[in-house]
C-alpha positions in Angstrom: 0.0 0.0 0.0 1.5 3.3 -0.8 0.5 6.3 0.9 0.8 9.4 -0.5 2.6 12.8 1.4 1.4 15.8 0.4 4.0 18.7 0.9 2.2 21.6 3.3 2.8 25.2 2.1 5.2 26.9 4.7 3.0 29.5 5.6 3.9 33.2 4.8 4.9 35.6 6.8 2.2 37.7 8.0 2.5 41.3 10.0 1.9 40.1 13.2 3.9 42.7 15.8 4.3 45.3 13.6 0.5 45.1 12.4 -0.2 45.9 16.5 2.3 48.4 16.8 1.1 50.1 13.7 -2.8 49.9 15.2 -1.7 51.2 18.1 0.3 54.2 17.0 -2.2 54.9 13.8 -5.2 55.1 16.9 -3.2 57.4 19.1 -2.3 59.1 15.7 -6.0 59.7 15.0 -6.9 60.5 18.8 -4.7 63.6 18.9 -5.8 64.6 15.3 -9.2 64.3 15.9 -8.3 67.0 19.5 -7.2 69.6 17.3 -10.4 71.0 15.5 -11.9 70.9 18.8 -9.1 72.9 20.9 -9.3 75.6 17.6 -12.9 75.7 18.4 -12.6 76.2 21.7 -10.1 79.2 21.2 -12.6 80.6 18.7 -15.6 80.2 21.4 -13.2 82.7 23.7 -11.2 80.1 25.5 -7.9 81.6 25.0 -5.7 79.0 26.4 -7.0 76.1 24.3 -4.5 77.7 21.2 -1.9 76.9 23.1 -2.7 73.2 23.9 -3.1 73.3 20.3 0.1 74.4 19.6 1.3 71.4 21.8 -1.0 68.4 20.4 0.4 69.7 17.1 4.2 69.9 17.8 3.7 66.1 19.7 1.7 64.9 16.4 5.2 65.3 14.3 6.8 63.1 17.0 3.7 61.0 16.4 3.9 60.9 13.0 7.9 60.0 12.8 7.0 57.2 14.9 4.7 55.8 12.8 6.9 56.1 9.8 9.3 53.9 11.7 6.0 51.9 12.6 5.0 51.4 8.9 8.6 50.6 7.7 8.6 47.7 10.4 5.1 46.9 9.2 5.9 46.9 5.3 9.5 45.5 5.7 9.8 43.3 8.7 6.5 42.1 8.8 5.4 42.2 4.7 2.2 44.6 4.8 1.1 46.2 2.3 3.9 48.6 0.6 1.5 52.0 0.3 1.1 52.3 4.0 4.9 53.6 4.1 4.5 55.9 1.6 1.3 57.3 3.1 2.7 57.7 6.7 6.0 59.6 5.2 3.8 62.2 3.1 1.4 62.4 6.4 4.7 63.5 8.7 5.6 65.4 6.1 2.3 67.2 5.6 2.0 67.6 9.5 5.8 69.2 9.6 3.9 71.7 6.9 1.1 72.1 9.2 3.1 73.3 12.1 5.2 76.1 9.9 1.9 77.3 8.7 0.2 77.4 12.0 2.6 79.3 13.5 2.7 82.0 10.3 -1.1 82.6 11.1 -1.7 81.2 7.4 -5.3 80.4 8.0 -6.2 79.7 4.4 -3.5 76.8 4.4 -3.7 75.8 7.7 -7.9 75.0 8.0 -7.5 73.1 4.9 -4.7 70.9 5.7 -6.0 70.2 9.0 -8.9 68.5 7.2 -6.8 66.8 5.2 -4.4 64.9 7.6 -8.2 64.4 9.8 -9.5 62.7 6.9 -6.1 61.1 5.8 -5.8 59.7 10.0 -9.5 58.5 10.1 -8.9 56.3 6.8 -5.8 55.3 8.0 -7.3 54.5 11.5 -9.7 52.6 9.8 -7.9 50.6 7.4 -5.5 49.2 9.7 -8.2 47.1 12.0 -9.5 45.7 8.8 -8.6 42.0 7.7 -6.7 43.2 5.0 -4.1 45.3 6.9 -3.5 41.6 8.5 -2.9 40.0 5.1 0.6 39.6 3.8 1.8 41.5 0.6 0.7 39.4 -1.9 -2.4 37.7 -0.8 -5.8 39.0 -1.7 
């Protein structure tokens, strides 16, 4: 009687770590993002002190948003994610870095805009990284 073997695939590697560490900074990411329209609208309601808190939440942000370029290079390199999430995080420190320059030059009519920009750019972020497919190695559909 023979009996046949059937080689098992060695399963691929999958973002594991890096996948949590990128959820986890992308959440506290969005988090202080989502603070900053409200501490502007609280210094436009009179509360004078809230600018400066926003000042703050937006010079920790860049620190934020370096980390999670070191978090999606982990997550596309070490752990095989997808490859536009680096891209994506580097323009997003990058825009933020902008944000900052123009915040403090009083350049309203770039700085409203590009606040909405990196919100909507963190929510979709934020949202696509608890979503199977952020778990899914390059590669698989």
């Amino acid at each position: 009687m023979e009996t046949l073997v059937r080689p098992t695939a060695a399963p691929g590697r999958r973002p594991r770590a890096s996948l949590w560490t990128l959820r986890f900074l992308l959440t506290a990411h969005l988090v202080a993002v989502l603070a900053q329209p409200v501490l502007a609208g609280l210094f436009l309601t009179g509360d004078v002190d809230a600018i400066e808190v926003h000042g703050l939440v937006g010079s920790l942000l860049a620190l934020v948003a370096m980390s999670l370029v070191a978090g999606a290079l982990a997550y596309v390199v070490g752990g095989r994610g997808r490859l536009w999430v680096l891209p994506v995080t580097v323009l997003l420190f990058l825009a933020e870095g902008y944000q900052i320059g123009v915040g403090h030059s009083r350049a309203l009519e770039v700085h409203v805009p590009l606040g909405v920009a990196i919100v909507v750019v963190a929510v979709l972020l934020a949202a696509w990284v608890w979503t199977p497919s952020a778990a899914r190695p390059r590669g698989a559909r």
